[in-house]
C-alpha angles and dihedrals in degrees: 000000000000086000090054090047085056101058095054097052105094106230110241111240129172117271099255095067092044093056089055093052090051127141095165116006099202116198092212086180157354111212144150099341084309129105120197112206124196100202108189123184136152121270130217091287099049095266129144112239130182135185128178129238139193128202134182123238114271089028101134110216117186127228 
């Protein structure tokens, strides 16, 4: 069972590698000199995956 648990946690990785990976990049909000970004992208097994992020104004991300 706990094997089974594992293998459905997303492994949290640095933006920049996300970004990478991404199939849809979503801006949720603006707001207060923050951006919350919602990065999706498919996994190994064909799967869609998503994680949040939040960045700070004047953080520079690269494409």
């Amino acid at each position: 069972m706990e094997k089974q648990i594992e293998e459905n946690i997303v492994q949290e990785k640095p933006i920049q590698d996300r970004l990478r990976q991404a199939s849809c990049i979503t801006v949720e909000s603006a707001l207060r000199n923050k951006v919350n970004l919602n990065i999706a992208w498919y996994d190994v097994h064909g799967e869609q995956q998503n994680q949040k992020y939040s960045i700070s104004a004047g953080s520079i991300i690269e494409f």
